[in-house]
N, C-alpha and C positions, 0 to 999 in steps of 0.2 A: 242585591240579588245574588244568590248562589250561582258557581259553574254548576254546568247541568250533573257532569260526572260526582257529583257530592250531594243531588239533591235523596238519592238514597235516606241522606242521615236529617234529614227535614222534620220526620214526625214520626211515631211509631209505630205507625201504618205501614213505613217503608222500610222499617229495619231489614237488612239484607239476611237469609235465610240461615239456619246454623246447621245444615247439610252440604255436604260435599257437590256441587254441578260439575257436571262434565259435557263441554262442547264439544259436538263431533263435527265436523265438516266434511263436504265430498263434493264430486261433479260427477264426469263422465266414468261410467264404471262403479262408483261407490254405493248402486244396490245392492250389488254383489257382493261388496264387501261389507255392506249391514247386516244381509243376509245368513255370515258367517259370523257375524259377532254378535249378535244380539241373541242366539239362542244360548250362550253360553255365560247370560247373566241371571240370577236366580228371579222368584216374584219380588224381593223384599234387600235389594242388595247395601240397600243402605244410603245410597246416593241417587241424582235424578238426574236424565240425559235429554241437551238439548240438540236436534239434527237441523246444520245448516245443507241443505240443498240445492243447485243452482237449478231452480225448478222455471219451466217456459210463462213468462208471465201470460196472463188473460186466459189463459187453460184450467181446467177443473183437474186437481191430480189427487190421486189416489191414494199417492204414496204411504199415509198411515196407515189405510187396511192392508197394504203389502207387508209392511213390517209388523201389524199387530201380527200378523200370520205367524211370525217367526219368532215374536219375543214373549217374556211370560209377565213381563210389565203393561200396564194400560198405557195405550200411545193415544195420543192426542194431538191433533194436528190444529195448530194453531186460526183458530177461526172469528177471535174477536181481540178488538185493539189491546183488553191488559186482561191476560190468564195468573190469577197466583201460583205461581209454585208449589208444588207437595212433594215431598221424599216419594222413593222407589217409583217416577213415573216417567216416561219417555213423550219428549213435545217434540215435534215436528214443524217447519215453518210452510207457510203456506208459500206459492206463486208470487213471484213480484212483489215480495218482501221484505221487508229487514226488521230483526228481531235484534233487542237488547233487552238486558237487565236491568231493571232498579230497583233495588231492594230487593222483596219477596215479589217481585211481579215480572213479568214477563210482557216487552212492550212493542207491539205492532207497529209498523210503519210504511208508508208507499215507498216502492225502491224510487220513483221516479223513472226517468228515461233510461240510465243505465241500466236498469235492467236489476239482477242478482247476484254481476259481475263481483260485488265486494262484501258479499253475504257475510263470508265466514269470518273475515276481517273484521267486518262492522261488530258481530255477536261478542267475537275472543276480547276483543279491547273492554268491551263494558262487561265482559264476565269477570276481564282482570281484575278491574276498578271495586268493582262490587263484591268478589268471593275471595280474593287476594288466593291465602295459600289452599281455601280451600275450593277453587277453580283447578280444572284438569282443561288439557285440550286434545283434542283425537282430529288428526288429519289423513285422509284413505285418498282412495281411487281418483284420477283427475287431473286434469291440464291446468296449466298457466300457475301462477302463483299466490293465491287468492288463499289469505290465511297466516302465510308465512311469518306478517311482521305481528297476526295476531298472538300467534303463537310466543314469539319474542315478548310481549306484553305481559303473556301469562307466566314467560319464567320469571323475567322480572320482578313481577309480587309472589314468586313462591312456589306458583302449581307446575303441574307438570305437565309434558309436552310429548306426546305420544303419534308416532308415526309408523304407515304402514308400509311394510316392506316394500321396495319398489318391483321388487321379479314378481312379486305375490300380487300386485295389482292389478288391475286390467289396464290402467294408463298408469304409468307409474313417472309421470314428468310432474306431478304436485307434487308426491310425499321427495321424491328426488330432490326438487327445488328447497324444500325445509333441510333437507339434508345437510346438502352444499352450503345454507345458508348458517349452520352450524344451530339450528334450534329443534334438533331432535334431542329430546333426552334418551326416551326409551324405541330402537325399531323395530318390531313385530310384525308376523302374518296377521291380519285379520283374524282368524281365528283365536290367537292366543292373547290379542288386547283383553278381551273379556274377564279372565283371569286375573293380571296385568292389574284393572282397574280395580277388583276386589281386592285383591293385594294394598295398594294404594291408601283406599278411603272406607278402608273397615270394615269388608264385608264379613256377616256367621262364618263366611267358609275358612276367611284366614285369618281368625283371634289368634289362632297361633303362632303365624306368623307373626302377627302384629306382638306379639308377647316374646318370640324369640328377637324381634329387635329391641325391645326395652333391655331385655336380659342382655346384649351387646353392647351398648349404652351403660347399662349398669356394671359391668367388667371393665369398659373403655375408661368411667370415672374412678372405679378402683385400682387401675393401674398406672393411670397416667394424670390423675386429678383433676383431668378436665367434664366439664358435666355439658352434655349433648342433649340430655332428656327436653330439654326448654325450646331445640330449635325443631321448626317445622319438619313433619313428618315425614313430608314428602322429599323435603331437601334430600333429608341423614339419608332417606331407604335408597336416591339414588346413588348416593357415593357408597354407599356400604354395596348395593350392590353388585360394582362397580368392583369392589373389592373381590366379591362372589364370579364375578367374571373371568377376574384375571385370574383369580385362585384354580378355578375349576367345578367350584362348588353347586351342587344340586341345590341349598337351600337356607334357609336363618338357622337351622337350628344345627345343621353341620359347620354355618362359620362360627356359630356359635362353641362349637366343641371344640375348634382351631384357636379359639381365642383364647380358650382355658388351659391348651397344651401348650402354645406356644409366647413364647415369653415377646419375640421380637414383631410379631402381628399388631400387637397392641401401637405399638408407633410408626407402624404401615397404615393402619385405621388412620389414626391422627393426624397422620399428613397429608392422607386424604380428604379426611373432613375440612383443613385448614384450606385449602387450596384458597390462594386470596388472587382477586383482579384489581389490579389499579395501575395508574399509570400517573406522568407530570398532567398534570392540567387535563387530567381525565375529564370528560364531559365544558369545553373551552367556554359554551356559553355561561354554565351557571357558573365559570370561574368569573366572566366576565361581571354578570350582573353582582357576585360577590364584590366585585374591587367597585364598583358601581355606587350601590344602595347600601350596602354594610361599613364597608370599611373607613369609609370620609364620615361617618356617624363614631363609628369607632373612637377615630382622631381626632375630632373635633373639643375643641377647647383642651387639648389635653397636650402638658408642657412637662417633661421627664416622666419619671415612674417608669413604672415594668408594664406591659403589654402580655397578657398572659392568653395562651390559646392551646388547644387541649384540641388533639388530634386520635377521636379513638378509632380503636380495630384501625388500624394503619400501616397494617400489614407490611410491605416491602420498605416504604418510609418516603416514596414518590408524593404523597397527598401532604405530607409532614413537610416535606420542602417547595413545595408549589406552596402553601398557605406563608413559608416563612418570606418566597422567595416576592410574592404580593405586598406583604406588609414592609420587608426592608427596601423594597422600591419605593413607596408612600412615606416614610419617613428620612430617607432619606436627604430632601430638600429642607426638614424644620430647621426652624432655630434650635429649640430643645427638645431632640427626639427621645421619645420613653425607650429603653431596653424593652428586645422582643424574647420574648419564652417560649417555645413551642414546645409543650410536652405530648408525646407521640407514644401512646401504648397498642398494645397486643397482646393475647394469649400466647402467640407464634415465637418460641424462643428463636427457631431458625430464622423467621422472616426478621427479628428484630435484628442479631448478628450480621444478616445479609443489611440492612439501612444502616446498622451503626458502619458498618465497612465504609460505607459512601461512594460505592463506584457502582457503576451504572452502564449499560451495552453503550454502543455510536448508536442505535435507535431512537436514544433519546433526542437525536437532533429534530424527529417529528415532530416529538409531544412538545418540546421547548421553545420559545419565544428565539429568534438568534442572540437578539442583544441578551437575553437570562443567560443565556447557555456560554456568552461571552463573558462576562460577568461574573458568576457564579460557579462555573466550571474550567475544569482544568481537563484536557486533554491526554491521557495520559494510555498509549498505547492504543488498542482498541476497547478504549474504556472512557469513560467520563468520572471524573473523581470531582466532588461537593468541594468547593474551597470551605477554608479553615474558619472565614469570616462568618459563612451562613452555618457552618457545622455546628460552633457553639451556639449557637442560637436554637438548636433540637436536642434536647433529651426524650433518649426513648428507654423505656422501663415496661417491664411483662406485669400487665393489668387485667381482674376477667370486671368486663362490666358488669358479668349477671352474679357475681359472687362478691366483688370487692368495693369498698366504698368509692365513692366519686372523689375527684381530682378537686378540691376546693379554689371557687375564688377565681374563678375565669371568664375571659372577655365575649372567647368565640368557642364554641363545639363545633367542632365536625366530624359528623360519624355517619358516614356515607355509605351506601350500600351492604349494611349488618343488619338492618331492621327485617330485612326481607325474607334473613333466613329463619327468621324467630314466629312463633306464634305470637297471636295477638296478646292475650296477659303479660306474655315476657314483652313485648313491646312496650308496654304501659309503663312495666315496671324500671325500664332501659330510660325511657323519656323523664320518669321521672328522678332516676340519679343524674339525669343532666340538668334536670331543670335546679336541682341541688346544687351543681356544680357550678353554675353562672349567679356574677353578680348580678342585681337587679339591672333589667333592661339589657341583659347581653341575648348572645344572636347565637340563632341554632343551625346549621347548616345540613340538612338531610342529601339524601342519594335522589335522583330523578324517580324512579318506582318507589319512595317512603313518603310518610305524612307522618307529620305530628299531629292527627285529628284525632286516633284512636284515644289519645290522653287529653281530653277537654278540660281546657278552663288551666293548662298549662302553659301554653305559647301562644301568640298572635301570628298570623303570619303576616310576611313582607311582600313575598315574591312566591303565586301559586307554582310558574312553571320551570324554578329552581330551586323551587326547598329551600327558601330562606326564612326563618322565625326569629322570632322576641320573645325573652321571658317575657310572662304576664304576670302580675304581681299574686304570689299564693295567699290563697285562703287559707285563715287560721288552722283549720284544720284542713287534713288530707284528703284529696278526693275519694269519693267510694268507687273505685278502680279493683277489680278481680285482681286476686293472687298480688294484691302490692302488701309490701312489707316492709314496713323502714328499718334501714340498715342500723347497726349498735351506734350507739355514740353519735346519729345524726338527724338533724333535724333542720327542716327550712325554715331559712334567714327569713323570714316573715313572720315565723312565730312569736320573733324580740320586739315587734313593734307592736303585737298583738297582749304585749303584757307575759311577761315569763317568769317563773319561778326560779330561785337562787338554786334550784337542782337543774330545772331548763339549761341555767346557764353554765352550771360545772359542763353538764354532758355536751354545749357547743365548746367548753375552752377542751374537755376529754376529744371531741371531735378533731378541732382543730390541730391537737396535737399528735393523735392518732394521723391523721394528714400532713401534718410534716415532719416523723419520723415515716409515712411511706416513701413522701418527698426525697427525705436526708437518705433513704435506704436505695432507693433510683438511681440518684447520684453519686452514690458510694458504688453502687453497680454500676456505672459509666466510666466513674471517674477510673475504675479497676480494670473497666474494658480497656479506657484510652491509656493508660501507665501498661498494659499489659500489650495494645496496636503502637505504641510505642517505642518497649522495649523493643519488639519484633520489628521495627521500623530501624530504632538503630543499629538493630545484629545485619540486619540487611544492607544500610549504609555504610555501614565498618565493613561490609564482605562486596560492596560496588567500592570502597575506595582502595583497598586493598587490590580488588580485581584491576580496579582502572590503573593506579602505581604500576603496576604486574605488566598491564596493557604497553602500557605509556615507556617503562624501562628494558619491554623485549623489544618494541619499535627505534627503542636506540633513538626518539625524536629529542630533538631541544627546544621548552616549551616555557614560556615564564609569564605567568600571571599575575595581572596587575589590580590594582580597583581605578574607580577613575581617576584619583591624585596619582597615582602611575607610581604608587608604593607597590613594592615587590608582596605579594601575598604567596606564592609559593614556586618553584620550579625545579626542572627536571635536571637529573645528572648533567646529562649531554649540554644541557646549557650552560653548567657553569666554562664550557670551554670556549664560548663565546663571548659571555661576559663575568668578570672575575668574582662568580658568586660565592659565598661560604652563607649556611646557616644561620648567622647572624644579621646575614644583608635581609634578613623579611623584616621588612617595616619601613624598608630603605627606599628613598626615590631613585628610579631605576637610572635616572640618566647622573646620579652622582654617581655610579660606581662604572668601572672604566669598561671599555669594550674593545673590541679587535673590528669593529665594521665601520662602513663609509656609510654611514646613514644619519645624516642630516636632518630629514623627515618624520624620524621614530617621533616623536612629543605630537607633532602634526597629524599623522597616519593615526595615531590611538584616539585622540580628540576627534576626529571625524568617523570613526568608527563609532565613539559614543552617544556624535550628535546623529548618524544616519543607521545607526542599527543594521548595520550591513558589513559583511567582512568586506577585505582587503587584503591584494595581495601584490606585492614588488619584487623585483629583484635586487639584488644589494652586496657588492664586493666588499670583503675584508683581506686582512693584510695574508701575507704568506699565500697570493694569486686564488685565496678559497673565491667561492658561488655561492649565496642563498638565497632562494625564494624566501618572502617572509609574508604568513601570512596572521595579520592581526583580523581578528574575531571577539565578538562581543558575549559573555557568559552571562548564565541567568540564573534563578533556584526554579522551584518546580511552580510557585506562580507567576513564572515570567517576568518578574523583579529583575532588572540588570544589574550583578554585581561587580563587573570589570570585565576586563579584556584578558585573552591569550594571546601571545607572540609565536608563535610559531616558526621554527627556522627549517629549510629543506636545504642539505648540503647536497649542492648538483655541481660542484665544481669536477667532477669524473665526465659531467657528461659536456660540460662547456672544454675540459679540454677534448675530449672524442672530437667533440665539434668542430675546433680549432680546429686537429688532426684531420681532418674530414675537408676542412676547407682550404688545409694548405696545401694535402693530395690533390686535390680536385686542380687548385693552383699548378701545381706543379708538372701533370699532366697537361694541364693545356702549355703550358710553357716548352714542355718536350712535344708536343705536339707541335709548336709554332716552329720549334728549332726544325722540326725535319722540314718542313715548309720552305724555311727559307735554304736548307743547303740543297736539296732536291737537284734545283735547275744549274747549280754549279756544277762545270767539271773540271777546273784547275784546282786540282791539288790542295796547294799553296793556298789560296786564294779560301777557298774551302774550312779548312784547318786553323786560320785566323778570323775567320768569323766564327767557325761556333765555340774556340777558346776564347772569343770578347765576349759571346751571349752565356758562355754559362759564368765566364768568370763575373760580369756582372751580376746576376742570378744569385750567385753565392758570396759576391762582395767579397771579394779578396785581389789582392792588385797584380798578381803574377799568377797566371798558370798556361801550361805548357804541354807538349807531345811528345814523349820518345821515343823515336824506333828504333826496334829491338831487332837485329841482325846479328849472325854470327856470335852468339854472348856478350854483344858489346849493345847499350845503349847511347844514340847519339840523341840530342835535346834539341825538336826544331824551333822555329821562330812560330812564338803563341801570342799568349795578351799579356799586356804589363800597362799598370795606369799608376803612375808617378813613380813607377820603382822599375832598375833594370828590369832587362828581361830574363828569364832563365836560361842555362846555356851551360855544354859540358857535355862532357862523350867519357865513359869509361866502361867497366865492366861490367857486368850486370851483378855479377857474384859480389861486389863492394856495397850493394845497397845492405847485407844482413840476412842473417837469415828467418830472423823476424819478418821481415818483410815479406820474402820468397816464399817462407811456409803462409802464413793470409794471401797471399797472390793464390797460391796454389791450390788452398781451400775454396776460391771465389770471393771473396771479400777482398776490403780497400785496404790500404794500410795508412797508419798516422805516425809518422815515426819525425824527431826531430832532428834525427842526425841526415836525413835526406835533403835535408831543405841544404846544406853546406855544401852536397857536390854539383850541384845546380846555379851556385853561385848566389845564393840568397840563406834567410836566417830567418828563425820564428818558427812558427808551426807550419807543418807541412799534412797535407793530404794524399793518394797514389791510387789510382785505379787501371788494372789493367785492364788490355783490350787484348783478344788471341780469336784465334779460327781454328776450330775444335782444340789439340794438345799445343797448337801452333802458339807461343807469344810473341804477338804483333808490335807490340807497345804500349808505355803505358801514358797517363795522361795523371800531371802533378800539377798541385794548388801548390801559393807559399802564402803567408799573411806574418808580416812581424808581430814579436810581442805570441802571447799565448793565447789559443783558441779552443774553446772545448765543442767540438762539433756533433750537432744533436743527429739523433734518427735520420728525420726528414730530408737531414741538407746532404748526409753521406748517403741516403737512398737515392735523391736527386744526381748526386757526382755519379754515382755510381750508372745510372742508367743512359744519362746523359753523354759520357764517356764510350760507352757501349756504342749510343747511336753515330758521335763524331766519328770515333775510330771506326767503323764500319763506313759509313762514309765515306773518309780520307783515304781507307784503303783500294778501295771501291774506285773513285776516283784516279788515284795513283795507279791502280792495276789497269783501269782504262787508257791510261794516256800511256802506259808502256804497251800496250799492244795497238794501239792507235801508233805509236812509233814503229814497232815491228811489223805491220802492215804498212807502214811508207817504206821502210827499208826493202820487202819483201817485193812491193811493186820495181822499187827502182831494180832491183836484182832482175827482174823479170823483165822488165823492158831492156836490159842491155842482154838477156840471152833469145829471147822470143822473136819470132819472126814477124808476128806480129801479136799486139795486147792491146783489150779493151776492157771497158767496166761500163755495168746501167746503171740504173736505180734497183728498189728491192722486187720491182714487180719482174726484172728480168726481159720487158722488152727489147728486141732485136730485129732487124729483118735482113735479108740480101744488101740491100743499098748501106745499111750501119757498118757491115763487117768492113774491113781495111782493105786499100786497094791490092795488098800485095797475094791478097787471097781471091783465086780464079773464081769465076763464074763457074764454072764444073763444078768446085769441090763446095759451093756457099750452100747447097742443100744438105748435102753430109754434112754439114758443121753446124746447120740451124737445126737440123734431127737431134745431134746428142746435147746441143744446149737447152734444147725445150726436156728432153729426158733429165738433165740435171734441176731445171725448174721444177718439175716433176715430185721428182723425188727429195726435194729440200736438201741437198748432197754434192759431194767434192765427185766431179770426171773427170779420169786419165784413162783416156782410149787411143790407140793407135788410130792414124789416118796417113792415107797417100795423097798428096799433094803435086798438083801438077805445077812443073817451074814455068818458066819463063820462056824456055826453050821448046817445049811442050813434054819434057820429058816428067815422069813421076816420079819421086822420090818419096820415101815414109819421114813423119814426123808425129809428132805427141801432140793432143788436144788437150787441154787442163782447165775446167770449170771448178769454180771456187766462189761458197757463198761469205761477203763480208760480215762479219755479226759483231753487234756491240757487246759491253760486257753483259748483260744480264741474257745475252744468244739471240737475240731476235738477229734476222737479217733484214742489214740498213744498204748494201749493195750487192752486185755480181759481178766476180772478174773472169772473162777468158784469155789464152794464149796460146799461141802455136809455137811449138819448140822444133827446131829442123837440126842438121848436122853441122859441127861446129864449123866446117869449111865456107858456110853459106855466112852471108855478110846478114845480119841482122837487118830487120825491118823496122822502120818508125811504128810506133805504136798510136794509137788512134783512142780517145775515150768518145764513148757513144752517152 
């Protein structure tokens, strides 16, 4: 039983019409817009229009006599189940119907429940099926989107797909919807379709038109060899017009004059016409049912040989590597797989250039399987580049199918979406150089909108709803097929079994041969492309290794690459200074030739870099206190093949001594920090002065260092630290130390001098830093250490600051305990002339009862006034007062308040005293 969509070609009752149909669709609003289109087609336009309407079902409608009103065609409103068809008439669908094509008939049916919701839908698909290119579609006024994917349908087989303006509509959310859905070809006011359609499918008014695009076509082949006249009509007039667009142009016969003037139009035309779709795995089911139903037929029984598959119109070279990248999956698991051929043609010299390139956007990661694209591609930038394995497996070579003989001797065709742009004779004539071109019983792969039915008694099919065929074995003679003409020199492989004449068979061996000098001439054209992607391959590798050398020897890096026996393959300047390379060492194993580094691990570190495909990186001393980061990395070529390793070395020995420095300041400060710490709470001198000459002399490991103070020009050496050697010791001039020395004292610096360490009483190296209070020199502070010393930065920066804080200290100290002594002395003076003497604490409490008996109740309020006045004021009183004696008589004496203060000024007590006339016997003195 036939699919319905095919019963058209059942009997010749149902031959389908040889006039142009055009389906108009509409809804809400698109009276209005038939209204405007329909008076502006003639009585006799050449073509017949059918109107889908979404009309109320169970209602009597009108509709035909509204529109006969306005058209000068007879409308006919569809009123019984099958109307035939006639040129120049307008049908109409009736209420709660649905209208298709078969054949020459027009055929009624109940929408059922739905309604009329998918009229236009339902009509555009079976007008596809049945008029191919000579189907138009017209979509106007109207909601929802009812039409759209018919409209898809129709370009698919060829026709053309005409939409009305949306502003120009009364609802303009249908022709919108087509819009967006990218199936508008042509969009027009209502008013101006009319036209539009004449234009189109032939009408009296525009032979001219129609004759100025042959005439454009006839220019295009004369200048560029390509012949257009063959494909459908309606394709060429959109791209040409398309051209008319961009141009500017009012009409055919002005681009006509442009073609004639201008030389470079002609391959503006051409590349427009070429305009090619495809993609990997374009259309994924009939790829699938391909690898399905074909291809295990294919392979079956079959052990070596070639595998031969013929890729036409293959524009970009996507379809050419999707068929190579199916079959080298399937053959991959044989025992004995056949070589695969995939010859891949085109007219398109550009799109061919673009597939031989083999690189491809990152988009392709949709269309491609992951594990193919893992597989078979290389990643390379924002691109996908063809590995080298699947590339020879594709020649591609510029072939016309409708001018040049067929590819002899092949397994599979695929010529996928070409048929559609072609009228049906050249169709016939297209089928049958393939059916030439396959061995008996090979497979035909067509596009989803083609058929191999136009060409009967040529193929069988496999698969309706993937266009899959079988040669069918030819009759002796050639089908009686319009416009077929057998190519020179060719003749079907069927005729030899049919009995052939010794000229039959020159003209298969002339055939044959004329076929593979086009072969050898493909190849010679590939093989010239790839010697010439080559050359330009290695000028570009010579100017990346060049650059990279350039890269590599301004970075100043030290780099040596290895393979995995850990033979030297090449490396950088910088590293011969780590290991002792000369030019000779490439080929050398790396660990025979000598090194300067503590790395023990290098043999180990590479070996696991190889097994885990993962860098690594160490740090690693060599001699002469150097630093390296080393990091070992795994190198690859451009398909991911590993071919050794890099070493890499990063000299950081700058930044590990920073570091040291960094952490011996850090050290050193807190050590100066602890020192003040601990002398703080001292105030003995002495006491003072030998502990922080044992902490720093430790600190600096040296077994003698000492203090001298520096009085009257002369230095005297007090008692410091000494650990297993005398002490230092010695009093002379100052001016005997040199005047080396005296000028570095005098600058701020330490001095190193060896003849110092002799008047000190010791021998070896000596160290010196003084200590002064602004121009004042207090003293200085000397190391000794037998034997020679060369003292770094750190440890003289240490002496130095160290020395500062002692000496400051000791003087500090010593300056305390001399005035701690001259306030005992001051007291005692004071109690043997005063009448009487007291002292508090700092806060200076007192009262009546505190002060001495010798001092009267009378005079103890004067005396607690000017003591609170001295509290007061934080300040020394000497005020007169009268003092009453003993006798009651009054005498004057001196009051003298005085605050005690330690050295840094604070006051730590308060002393008063009364001074009277020397004749009076002193008073014991009292502390309160």
């Amino acid at each position: 039983m036939m699919p319905p969509n095919e019963q058209g070609l059942a009997g010749p009752d149902l031959t389908s019409v040889d006039f142009p149909l055009v389906g108009i669709g509409a809804s809400a609003g698109g009276l209005e817009a038939l209204q405007s289109l329909l008076p502006g087609l003639p009585p006799a336009p050449g073509f017949s229009l059918v109107i889908i309407m979404h009309l109320a079902p169970g209602q009597a409608s009108a509709l035909g006599q509204v529109l006969q009103a306005c058209s000068h065609m007879p409308v006919i409103q569809q009123a019984r189940a099958r109307i035939e068809l006639q040129p120049n008439h307008i049908y109409v669908i009736s209420p709660g119907t649905l209208l298709e094509v078969a054949g020459r008939f027009l055929l009624q049916t109940d929408a059922g429940p739905g309604g009329s919701s998918g009229a236009i839908d339902c009509f555009f698909h079976s007008l596809a099926r049945a008029q191919c290119e000579l189907a138009g579609g017209v979509l106007l006024s109207g909601l929802g989107r009812d039409g759209c994917s018919g409209l898809a349908a129709l370009r698919e087989q060829g026709g053309c797909a005409i939409v009305q303006a949306p502003q120009d509509a009364q609802f303009g959310v249908l022709p919108q919807a087509a819009i967006d859905a990218g199936q508008a070809d042509v969009v027009l006011p209502a008013s101006d379709i009319a036209a539009h359609l004449r234009l189109l499918y032939g009408a009296p008014g525009a032979a001219s038109e129609t004759q100025s695009l042959q005439d454009v076509l006839a220019l295009l082949h004369e200048r560029t060899g390509h012949d257009f006249r063959q494909y459908k009509h309606a394709t060429i007039l959109r791209r040409v017009e398309s051209r008319l667009e961009e141009l500017g142009l009012a009409g055919m016969d002005a681009y006509c004059t442009r073609l004639q003037d201008e030389g470079d139009e002609a391959g503006a035309l051409l590349k427009e016409l070429l305009i090619g779709v495809t993609g990997f795995f374009r259309d994924s089911d009939a790829f699938a049912r391909l690898r399905e139903l074909v291809l295990p037929a294919m392979l079956r029984g079959r052990g070596g040989g070639t595998l031969r598959v013929w890729a036409a119109a293959c524009s970009t070279g996507q379809e050419a590597y999707s068929l190579a990248i199916l079959l080298a999956d399937m053959v991959r698991d044989m025992p004995l797989p056949p070589a695969i051929e995939v010859f891949a043609s085109d007219i398109d010299q550009q799109a061919l250039d673009f597939a031989r390139a083999s690189l491809y956007p990152e988009s392709i990661r949709d269309q491609v399987p992951a594990a193919s694209l893992a597989r078979y591609f290389v990643h390379a930038g924002k691109q996908y580049r063809v590995r080298q394995a699947l590339r020879d497996m594709v020649t591609f070579a510029c072939h016309d199918l409708l001018r040049e003989p067929p590819v002899h001797g092949v397994h599979l065709v695929a010529c996928r979406n070409f048929l559609i742009y072609l009228d049906r004779p050249t169709q016939c004539q297209v089928l049958q150089h393939l059916h030439l071109a396959l061995v008996p019983q090979g497979y035909l792969f067509l596009g989803g909108s083609e058929t191999a039915d136009v060409a009967p008694g040529l193929f069988s099919r496999i698969d309706r709803q993937s266009r899959l065929y079988q040669s069918a074995p030819a009759a002796a003679s050639l089908p009686d097929l319009p416009h077929w003409t057998m190519p020179a020199g060719h003749w079907p492989q069927t005729a030899a079994r049919n009995g052939r004449s010794p000229m039959a068979d020159m003209r298969e061996r002339l055939a044959d041969a004329e076929l593979g000098w086009a072969k050898m001439q493909s190849n010679s054209k590939e093989l010239s492309q790839r010697n010439a992607d080559l050359a330009l391959r290695l000028a570009h590798a010579d100017k990346a290794h060049d650059d990279l050398y350039d890269l590599v020897a301004s970075a100043d890096l030290a780099s040596v690459f290895v393979d995995p026996a850990l033979q030297v393959r090449q490396f950088t300047p910088r590293a011969a200074s780590i290991f002792n390379l000369i030019e000779r060492d490439v080929g050398r194993h790396l660990l025979d030739i000598t090194n300067r580094l503590d790395y023990p691990k290098l043999a180990a570190d590479v070996a696991q870099t190889f097994a885990t495909l993962q860098p690594l990186e160490r740090e690693v001393t060599a001699s002469g206190g150097l630093h390296y980061i080393v990091r070992v990395r795994p190198f690859r070529k451009a398909d991911g093949a590993i071919l050794g390793a890099v070493l890499t070395f990063f000299d950081f020995s700058e930044r590990q001594v920073g570091q040291a420095l960094a952490r011996a300041e850090a050290s050193d400060q807190q050590f100066l920090l602890h020192l003040e710490d601990c002398l703080r709470p001292l105030s003995d001198p002495a006491q003072l002065l030998a502990l922080g000459c044992r902490m720093l002399g430790r600190r600096l490991a040296v077994p003698q260092l000492a203090y001298a103070s520096i009085h009257a020009g002369r230095f005297d050496m007090l008692a410091g630290y000494a650990c297993g050697m005398p002490p230092l010791q010695g009093s002379a001039e100052v001016a005997v130390l040199g005047g080396e020395v005296l000028a570095r004292w005098g600058a701020g610096e330490s001095a190193a001098h060896a003849g110092m360490a002799a008047l000190c009483g010791a021998a070896g190296a000596s160290l010196s830093a003084l200590c002064r209070s602004g121009q004042h020199w207090q003293g200085f502070f000397h190391a000794c250490q037998p034997g020679a010393r060369s003292w770094s930065a750190p440890e003289i920066a240490l002496f130095e600051h160290a020395a500062v804080r002692i000496g400051a200290a000791f003087e500090r100290a010593r300056a305390q305990t001399a005035l701690q002594a001259s306030a005992t002395r001051m007291r005692r003076l004071l109690r043997g002339l005063a009448r009487a003497y007291w002292e508090t604490d700092s806060a200076g409490a007192l009262s009546e009862d505190g002060l001495p008996l010798a001092v009267q109740r009378a005079d103890c309020a004067a005396i607690l006034q000017h003591w609170r006045a001295a509290l007061h004021g934080a300040s020394e009183i000497d005020v007169e007062v009268s003092l009453c004696d003993a006798d009651a008589a009054r005498r004057p004496a001196r009051l003298l308040v005085t605050p005690l203060c330690d050295a840094q000024g604070a006051i730590q007590r308060w002393a008063g005293c009364i001074i009277q006339g020397a004749e009076q016997a002193p008073l014991p003195s009292v502390s309160i």
